[in-house]
C-alpha positions as CSV (number, residue, x, y, z in Angstrom):
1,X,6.7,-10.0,19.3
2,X,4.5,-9.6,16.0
3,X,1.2,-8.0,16.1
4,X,-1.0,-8.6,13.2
5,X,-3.3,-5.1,12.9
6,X,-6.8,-6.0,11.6
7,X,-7.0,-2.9,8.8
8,X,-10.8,-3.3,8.3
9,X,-10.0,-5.2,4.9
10,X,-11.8,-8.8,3.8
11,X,-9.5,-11.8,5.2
12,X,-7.6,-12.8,2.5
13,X,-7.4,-16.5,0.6
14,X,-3.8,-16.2,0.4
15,X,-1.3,-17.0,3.4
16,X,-0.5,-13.8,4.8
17,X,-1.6,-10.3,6.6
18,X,-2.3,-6.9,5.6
19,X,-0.3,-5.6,8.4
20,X,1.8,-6.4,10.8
21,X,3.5,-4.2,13.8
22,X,6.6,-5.2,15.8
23,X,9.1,-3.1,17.5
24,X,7.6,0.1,16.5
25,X,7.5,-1.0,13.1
26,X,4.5,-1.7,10.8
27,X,4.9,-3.9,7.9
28,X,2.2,-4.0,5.2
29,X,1.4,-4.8,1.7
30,X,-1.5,-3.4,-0.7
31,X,-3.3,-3.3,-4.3
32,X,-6.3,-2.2,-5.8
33,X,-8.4,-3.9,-3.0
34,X,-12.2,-3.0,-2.6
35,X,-13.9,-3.2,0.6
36,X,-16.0,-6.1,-0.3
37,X,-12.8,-8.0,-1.5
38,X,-12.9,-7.8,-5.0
39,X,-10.0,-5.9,-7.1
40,X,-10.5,-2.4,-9.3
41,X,-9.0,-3.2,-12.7
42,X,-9.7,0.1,-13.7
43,X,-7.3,2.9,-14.9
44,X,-4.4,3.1,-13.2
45,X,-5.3,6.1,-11.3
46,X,-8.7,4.9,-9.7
47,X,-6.3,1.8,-8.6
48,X,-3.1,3.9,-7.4
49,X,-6.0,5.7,-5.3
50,X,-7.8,3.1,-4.1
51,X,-3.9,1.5,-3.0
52,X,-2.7,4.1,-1.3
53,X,-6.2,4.5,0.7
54,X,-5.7,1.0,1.7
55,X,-2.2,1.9,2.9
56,X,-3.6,5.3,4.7
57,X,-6.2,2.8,6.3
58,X,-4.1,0.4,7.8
59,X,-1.7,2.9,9.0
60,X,-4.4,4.4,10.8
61,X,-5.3,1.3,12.1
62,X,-2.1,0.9,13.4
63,X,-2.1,4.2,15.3
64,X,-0.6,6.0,12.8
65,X,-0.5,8.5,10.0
66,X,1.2,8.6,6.1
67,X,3.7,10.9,7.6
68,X,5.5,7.9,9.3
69,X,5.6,6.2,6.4
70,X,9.5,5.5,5.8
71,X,9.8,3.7,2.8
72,X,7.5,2.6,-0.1
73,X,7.7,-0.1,-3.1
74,X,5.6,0.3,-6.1
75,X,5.5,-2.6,-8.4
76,X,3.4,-1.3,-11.6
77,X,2.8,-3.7,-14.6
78,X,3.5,-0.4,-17.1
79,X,6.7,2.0,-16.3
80,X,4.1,4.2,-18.3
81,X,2.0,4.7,-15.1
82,X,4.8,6.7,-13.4
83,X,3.8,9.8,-13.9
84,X,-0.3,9.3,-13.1
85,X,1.0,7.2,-9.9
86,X,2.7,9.8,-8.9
87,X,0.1,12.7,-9.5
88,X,-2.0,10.3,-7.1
89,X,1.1,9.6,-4.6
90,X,1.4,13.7,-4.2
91,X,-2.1,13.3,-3.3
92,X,-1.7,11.5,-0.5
93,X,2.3,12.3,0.9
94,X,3.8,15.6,1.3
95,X,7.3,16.8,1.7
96,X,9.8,15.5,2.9
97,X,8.6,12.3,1.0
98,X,9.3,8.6,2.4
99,X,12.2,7.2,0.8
100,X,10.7,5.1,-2.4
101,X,11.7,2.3,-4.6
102,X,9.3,1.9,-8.0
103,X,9.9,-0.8,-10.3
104,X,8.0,-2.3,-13.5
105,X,6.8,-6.2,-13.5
106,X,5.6,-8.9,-16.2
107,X,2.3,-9.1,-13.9
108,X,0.4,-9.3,-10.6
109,X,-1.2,-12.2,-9.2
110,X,-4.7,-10.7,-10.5
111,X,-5.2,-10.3,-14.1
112,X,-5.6,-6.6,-14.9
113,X,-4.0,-5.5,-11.3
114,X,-1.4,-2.5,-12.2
115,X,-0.1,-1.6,-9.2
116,X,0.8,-3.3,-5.6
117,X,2.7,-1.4,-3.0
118,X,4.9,-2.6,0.2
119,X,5.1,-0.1,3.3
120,X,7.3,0.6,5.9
121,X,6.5,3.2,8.8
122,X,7.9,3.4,12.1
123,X,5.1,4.2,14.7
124,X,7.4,4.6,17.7
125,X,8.6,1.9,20.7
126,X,5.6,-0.8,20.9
């Protein structure tokens, strides 16, 4: 059965969740999101921070921690932004790293978004 984890985030306007858990697994998808809703279309590394916060925040919610985080996709508007997303991704995930798939895209759904993640942890039977 899916459990969908309330990660302290605004609702959103579009059909889906910020996280969901089933089977020990927690499913979850995140920009640039502010608390109040809005999106940072700053420099890439204020918005790689503020993304991976919102992922360390609903894995928390969820019971968890970044170190069961299993697998990560970044989508990034510029390939350019590797290396500042990952001087920001060392600053929230040690060694041994989750297992991580980065690819570049035309755009995200908000104009100026650079970066949008997908995360996979396992957080143990449910």
């Amino acid at each position: 059965m899916k459990k969908v984890i309330d990660v302290g985030l605004p609702a959103l306007a579009q059909p889906f969740s910020w996280a969901t858990q089933a089977q020990g697994l927690l499913f979850t998808a995140h920009g640039p999101a502010r608390p109040d809703g809005s999106i940072d279309t700053g420099p890439i590394e204020d918005q790689a921070r503020l993304t991976f916060s919102n992922l360390r925040q609903a894995v928390q919610a969820a019971g968890g921690t970044l170190a069961d985080v299993t697998q990560v996709l970044i989508y990034m508007t510029d390939v350019q932004d590797m290396k500042a997303i990952d001087a920001v991704y060392r600053e929230f995930f040690e060694a041994p790293y989750p297992n991580r798939s980065s690819m570049g895209v035309n755009g995200l759904v908000v104009p100026g978004m650079k970066i949008e993640i997908v995360a996979y942890a396992y957080l143990g039977p449910a």
